[in-house]
C-alpha positions as CSV (number, residue, x, y, z in Angstrom):
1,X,11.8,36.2,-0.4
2,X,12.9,38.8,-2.8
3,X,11.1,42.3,-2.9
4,X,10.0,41.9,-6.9
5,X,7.2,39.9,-5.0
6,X,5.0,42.4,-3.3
7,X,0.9,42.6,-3.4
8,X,-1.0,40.3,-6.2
9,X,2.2,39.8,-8.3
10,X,1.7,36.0,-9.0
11,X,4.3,33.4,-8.9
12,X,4.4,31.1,-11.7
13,X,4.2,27.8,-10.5
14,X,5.3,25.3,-13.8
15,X,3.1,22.0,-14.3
16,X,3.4,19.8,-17.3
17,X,3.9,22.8,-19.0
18,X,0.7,24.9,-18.1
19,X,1.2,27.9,-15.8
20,X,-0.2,27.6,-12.2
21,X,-0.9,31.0,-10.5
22,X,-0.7,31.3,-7.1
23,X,-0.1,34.8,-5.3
24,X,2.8,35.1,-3.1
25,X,0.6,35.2,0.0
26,X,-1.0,31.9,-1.5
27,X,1.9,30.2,-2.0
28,X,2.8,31.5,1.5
29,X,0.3,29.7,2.9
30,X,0.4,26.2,1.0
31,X,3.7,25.5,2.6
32,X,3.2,27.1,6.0
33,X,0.1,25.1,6.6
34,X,0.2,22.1,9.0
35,X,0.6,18.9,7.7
36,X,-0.8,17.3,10.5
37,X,-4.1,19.5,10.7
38,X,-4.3,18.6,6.6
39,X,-4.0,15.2,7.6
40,X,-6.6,14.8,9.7
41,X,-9.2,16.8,8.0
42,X,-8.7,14.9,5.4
43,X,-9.6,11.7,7.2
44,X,-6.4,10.4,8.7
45,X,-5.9,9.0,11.7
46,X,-3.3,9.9,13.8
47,X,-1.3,8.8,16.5
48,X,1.6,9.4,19.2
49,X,4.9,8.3,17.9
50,X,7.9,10.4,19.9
51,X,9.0,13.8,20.2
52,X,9.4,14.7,16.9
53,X,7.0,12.7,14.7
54,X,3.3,11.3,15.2
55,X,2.0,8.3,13.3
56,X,-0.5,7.9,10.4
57,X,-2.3,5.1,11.4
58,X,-3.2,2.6,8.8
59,X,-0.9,3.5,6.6
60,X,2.7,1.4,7.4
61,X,5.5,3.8,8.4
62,X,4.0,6.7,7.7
63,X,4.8,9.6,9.9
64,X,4.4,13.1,10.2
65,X,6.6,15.6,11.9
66,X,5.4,17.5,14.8
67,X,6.6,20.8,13.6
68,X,4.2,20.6,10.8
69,X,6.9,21.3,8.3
70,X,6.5,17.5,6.0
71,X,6.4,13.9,6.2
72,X,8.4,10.9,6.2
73,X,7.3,7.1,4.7
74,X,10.0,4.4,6.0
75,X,8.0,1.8,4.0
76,X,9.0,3.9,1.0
77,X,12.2,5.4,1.8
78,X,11.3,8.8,0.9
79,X,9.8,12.0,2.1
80,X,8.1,15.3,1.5
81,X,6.2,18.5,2.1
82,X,2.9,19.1,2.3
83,X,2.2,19.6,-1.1
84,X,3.9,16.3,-2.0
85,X,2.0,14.5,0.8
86,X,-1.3,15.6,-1.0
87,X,-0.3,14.1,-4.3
88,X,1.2,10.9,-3.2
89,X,-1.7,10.4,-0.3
90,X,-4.7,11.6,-1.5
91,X,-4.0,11.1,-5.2
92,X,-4.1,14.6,-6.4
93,X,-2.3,16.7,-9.3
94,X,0.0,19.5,-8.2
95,X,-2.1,21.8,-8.2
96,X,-5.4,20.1,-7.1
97,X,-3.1,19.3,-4.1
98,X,-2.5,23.4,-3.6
99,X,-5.6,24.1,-4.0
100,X,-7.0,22.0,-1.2
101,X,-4.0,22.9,1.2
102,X,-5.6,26.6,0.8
103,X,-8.6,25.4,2.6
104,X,-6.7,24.4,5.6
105,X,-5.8,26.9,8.5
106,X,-2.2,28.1,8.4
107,X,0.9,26.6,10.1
108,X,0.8,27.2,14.2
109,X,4.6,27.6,16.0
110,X,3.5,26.6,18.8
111,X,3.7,22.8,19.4
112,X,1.3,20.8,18.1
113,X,-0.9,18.8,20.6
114,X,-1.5,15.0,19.9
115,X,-4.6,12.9,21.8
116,X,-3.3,10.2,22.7
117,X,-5.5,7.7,20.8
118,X,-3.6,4.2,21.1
119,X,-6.3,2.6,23.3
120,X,-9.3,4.0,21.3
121,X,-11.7,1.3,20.4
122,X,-11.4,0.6,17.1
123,X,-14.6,1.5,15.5
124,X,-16.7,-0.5,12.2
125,X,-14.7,-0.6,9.1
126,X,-16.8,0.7,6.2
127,X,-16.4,0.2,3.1
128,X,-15.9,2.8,0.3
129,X,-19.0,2.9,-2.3
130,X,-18.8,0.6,-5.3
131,X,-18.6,2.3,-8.6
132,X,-21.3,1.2,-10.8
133,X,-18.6,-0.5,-13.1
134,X,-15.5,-1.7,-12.7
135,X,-14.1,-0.9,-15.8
136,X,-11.0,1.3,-15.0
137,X,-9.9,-1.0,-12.5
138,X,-10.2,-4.4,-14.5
139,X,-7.9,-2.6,-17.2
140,X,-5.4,-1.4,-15.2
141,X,-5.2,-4.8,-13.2
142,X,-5.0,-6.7,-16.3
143,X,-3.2,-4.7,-19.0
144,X,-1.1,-2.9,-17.1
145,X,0.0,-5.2,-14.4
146,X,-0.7,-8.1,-16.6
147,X,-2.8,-10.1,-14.3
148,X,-4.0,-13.0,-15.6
149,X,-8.5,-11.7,-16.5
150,X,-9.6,-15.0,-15.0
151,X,-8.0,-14.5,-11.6
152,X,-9.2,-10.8,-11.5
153,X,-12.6,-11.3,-12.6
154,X,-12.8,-14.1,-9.3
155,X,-11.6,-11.9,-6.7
156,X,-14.2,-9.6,-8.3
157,X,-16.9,-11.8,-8.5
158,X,-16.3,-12.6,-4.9
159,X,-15.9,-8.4,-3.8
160,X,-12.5,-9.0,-2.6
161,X,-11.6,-6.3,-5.7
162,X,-13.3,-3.6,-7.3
163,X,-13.6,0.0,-8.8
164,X,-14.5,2.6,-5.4
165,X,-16.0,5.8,-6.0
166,X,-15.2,8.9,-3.8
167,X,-15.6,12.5,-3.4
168,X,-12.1,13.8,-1.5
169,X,-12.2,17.6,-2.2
170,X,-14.7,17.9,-4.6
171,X,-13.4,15.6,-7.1
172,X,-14.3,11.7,-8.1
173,X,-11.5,9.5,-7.5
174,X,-11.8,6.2,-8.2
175,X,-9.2,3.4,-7.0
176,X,-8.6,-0.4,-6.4
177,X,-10.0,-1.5,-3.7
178,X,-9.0,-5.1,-1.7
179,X,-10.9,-6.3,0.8
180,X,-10.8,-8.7,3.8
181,X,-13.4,-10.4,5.0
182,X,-13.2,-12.2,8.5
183,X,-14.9,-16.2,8.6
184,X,-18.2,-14.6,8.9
185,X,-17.8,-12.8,5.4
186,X,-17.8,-9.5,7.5
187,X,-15.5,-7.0,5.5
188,X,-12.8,-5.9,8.2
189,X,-10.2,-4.6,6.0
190,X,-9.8,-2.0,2.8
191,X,-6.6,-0.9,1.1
192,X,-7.1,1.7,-1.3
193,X,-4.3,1.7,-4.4
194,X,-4.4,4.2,-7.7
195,X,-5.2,2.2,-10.8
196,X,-2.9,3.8,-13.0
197,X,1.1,2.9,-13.6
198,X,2.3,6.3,-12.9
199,X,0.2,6.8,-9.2
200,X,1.5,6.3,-5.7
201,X,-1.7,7.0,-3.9
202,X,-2.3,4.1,-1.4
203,X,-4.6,4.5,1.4
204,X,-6.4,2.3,4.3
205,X,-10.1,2.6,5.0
206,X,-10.5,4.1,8.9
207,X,-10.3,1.0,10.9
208,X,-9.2,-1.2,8.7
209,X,-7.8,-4.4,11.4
210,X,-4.5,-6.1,9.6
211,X,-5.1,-9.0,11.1
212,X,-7.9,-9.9,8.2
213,X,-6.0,-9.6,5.4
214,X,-6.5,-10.0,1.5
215,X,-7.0,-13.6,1.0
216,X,-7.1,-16.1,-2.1
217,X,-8.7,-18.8,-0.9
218,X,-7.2,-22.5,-1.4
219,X,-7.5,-26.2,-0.7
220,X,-4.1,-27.1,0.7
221,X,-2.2,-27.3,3.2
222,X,-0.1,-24.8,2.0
223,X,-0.1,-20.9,2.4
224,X,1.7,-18.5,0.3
225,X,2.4,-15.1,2.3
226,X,3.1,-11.2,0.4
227,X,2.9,-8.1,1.5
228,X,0.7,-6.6,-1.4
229,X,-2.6,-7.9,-2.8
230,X,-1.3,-7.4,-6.6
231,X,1.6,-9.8,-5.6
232,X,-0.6,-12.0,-4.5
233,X,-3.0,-11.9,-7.5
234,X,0.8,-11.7,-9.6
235,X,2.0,-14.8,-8.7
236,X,-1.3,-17.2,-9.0
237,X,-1.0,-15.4,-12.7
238,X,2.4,-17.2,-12.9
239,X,1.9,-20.4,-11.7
240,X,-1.2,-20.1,-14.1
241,X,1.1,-19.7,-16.9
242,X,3.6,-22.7,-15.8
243,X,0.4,-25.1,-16.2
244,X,-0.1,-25.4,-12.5
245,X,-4.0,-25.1,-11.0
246,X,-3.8,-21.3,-8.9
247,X,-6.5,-22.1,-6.9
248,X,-4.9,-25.4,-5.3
249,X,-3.2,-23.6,-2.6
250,X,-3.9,-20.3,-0.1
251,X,-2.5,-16.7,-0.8
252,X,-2.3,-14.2,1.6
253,X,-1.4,-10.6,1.8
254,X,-0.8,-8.4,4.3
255,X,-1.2,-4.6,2.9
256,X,2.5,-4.1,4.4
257,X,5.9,-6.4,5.8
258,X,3.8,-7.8,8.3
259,X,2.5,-11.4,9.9
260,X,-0.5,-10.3,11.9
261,X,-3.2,-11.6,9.0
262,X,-0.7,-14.5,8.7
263,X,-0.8,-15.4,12.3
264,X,-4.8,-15.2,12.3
265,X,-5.0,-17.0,9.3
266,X,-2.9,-19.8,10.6
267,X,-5.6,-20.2,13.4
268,X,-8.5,-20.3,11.6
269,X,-6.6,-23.0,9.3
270,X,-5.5,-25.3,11.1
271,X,-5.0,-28.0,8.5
272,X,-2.5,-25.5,6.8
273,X,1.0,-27.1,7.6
274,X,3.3,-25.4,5.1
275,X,4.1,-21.7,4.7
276,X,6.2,-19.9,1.8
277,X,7.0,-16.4,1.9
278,X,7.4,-14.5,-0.8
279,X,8.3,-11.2,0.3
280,X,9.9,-8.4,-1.5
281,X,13.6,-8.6,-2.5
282,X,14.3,-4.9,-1.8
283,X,18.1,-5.2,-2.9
284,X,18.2,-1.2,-2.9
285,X,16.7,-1.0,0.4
286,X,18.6,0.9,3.5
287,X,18.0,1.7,7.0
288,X,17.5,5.4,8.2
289,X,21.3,5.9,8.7
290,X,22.2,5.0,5.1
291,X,23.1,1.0,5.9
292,X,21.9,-1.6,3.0
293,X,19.0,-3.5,3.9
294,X,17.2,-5.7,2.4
295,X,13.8,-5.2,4.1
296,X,11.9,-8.2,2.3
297,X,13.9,-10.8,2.8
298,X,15.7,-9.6,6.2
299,X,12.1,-10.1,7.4
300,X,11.2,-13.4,5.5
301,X,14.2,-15.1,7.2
302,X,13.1,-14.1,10.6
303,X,9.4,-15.2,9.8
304,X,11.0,-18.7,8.7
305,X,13.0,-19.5,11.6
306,X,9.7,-18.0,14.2
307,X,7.2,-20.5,12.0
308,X,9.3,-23.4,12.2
309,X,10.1,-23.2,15.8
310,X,6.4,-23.6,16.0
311,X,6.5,-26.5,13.2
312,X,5.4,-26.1,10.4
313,X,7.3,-26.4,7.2
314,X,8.6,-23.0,6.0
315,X,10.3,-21.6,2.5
316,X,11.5,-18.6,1.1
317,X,10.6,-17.3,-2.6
318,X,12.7,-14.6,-3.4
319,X,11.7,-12.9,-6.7
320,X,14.5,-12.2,-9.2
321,X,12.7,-8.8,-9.7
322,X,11.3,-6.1,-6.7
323,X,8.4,-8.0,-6.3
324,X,6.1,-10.9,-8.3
325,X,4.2,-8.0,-10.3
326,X,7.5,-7.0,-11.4
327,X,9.0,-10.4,-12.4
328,X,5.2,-10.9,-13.9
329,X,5.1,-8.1,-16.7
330,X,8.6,-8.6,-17.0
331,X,8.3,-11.3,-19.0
332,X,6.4,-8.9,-21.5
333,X,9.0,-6.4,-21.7
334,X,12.0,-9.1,-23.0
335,X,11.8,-12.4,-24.5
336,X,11.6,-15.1,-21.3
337,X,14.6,-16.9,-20.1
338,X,14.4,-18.7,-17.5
339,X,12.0,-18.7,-15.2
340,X,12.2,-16.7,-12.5
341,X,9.9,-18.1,-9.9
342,X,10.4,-20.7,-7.9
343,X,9.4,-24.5,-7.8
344,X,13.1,-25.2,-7.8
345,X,13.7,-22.3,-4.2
346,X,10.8,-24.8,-2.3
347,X,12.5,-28.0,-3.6
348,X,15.7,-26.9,-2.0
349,X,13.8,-26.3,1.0
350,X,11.7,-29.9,1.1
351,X,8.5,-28.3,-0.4
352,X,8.5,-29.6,-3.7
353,X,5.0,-30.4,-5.2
């Protein structure tokens, strides 16, 4: 760094247009300090990956490099440094993240020492406290994402969603929080998602178990799998619209491009026959060296030719858009054409209602 910044001279850090000072030493110390110790005191969990990277349990592909230098998300394709990982993981503004990076001890050279913590017990998921409305989140799920206030105020009603309260650094955040219960009505999973357009904060609750995952319940025998509770919640919203009863048949979501609440589901159900997945079409998607990839549907083919080795009847609904939310408030943002969903993809495949 140039000499012009010696002793207290602050650096200008721009955000939104309001100066953030930070003194060289400061800044310094924001982005020498290890991700990994910011992680975990922060609540993270953390696990052995392979020489380079340990994993964020909980949290999809998620990793975090062993040199303490930034992070990587293959679920999202991108990465970051520790002041990025702040903002997109614990929900905070630039320089809220900055500010709580300062309270961490400073970046170590020397190699960074993992427990190994793959056989740990998994201890009792709790959930995050209710807030004492659950105003924010009903808005956001509604308005913005244009789920249908019928199907929102159920899953509510029956504490599958709500508005969580927290205190992560000193400040209140409050997100959406979907829940999965197992038969006993025993909550054994929580993803955390921020309830606001422009927010990438998406978290798991410490031992959350994937194999419970966020279910609409149905009275079918069919089963309609996603990865993401607001597709889910998206798509009973559009059959709602095409005059078809959304509580006829099961919905499922896994929190991530996973089967494991699926295959649990599928046991505990026995009567369901009939499986449709409906996962992302990720038509911009690529694999770590650059190749196109279409993770979404790549994955829904595979699941369809495991689940009817097994037999049961199995179709693919591809969304004309990234994912059913999308193809949902789509049809608010230009005049409908055609329908985008999807009667017509299970009648091709001998699922037709």
């Amino acid at each position: 760094m140039s000499g012009r910044w010696k002793g207290e001279k602050q650096l200008q850090v721009q955000q939104r247009g309001r100066p953030m000072p930070f003194t060289e030493e400061q800044m310094r110390q924001i982005y020498n300090t290890n991700i990994i110790d910011f992680a975990v005191r922060n609540g993270f969990e953390i696990e052995k990956s392979d020489k380079a990277t340990v994993h964020v349990k909980h949290n999809g592909g998620l990793y975090l490099f062993k040199h303490g230098r930034g992070y990587y998300s293959f679920t999202e394709e991108r990465g970051g440094d520790i002041v990025e990982f702040a903002m997109n993981y614990l929900g905070l503004k630039k320089r809220e993240a900055m500010e709580q990076i300062l309270g961490c001890r400073a970046y170590e050279r020397t190699a960074h020492v993992v427990s190994p913590q793959e056989k740990a017990e998994r201890g009792t998921m709790v959930l995050p406290p209710r807030d004492t409305d659950d105003r924010r989140v009903f808005a956001y799920l509604t308005k913005t994402r244009k789920i249908d206030p019928e199907i929102v105020q159920t899953m509510m009603k029956q504490a599958k969603v709500y508005q969580s309260r927290q205190e992560i650094g000193g400040k209140v955040r409050r997100n959406c929080a979907f829940v999965g219960y197992d038969s006993k009505g025993t909550p054994r999973y929580c993803a955390l998602r921020g309830p606001s357009a422009g927010s990438s904060f998406r978290q798991d609750m410490e031992n959350s178990d994937k194999t419970y995952g966020f279910l609409m319940e149905g009275k079918s025998n069919r089963v309609y799998e996603f990865e993401a509770p607001i597709d889910a919640m998206s798509h009973a919203t559009l059959y709602k619209l095409r005059g078809y009863d959304w509580r006829k048949d099961y919905r499922i979501s896994e929190g991530c491009l996973s089967d494991r609440a699926l295959k649990r589901f599928l046991e505990e159900h026995p009567k369901v026959n009939e499986i449709v997945f409906c996962y992302d079409n990720d038509v911009d998607g690529k694999l770590a060296d650059g190749t196109p990839h279409n993770h979404g549907q790549v994955r829904a083919g595979e699941a369809k030719k495991h689940y009817q080795s097994l037999g049961y009847k199995v179709a693919i609904q591809t969304p004309t858009e990234k994912d059913f939310n999308k193809v949902l408030t789509s049809l608010y943002e230009q005049p409908r054409q055609q329908q985008s969903m999807t009667e017509d993809q299970e009648d091709e495949e001998g699922l037709g209602r």
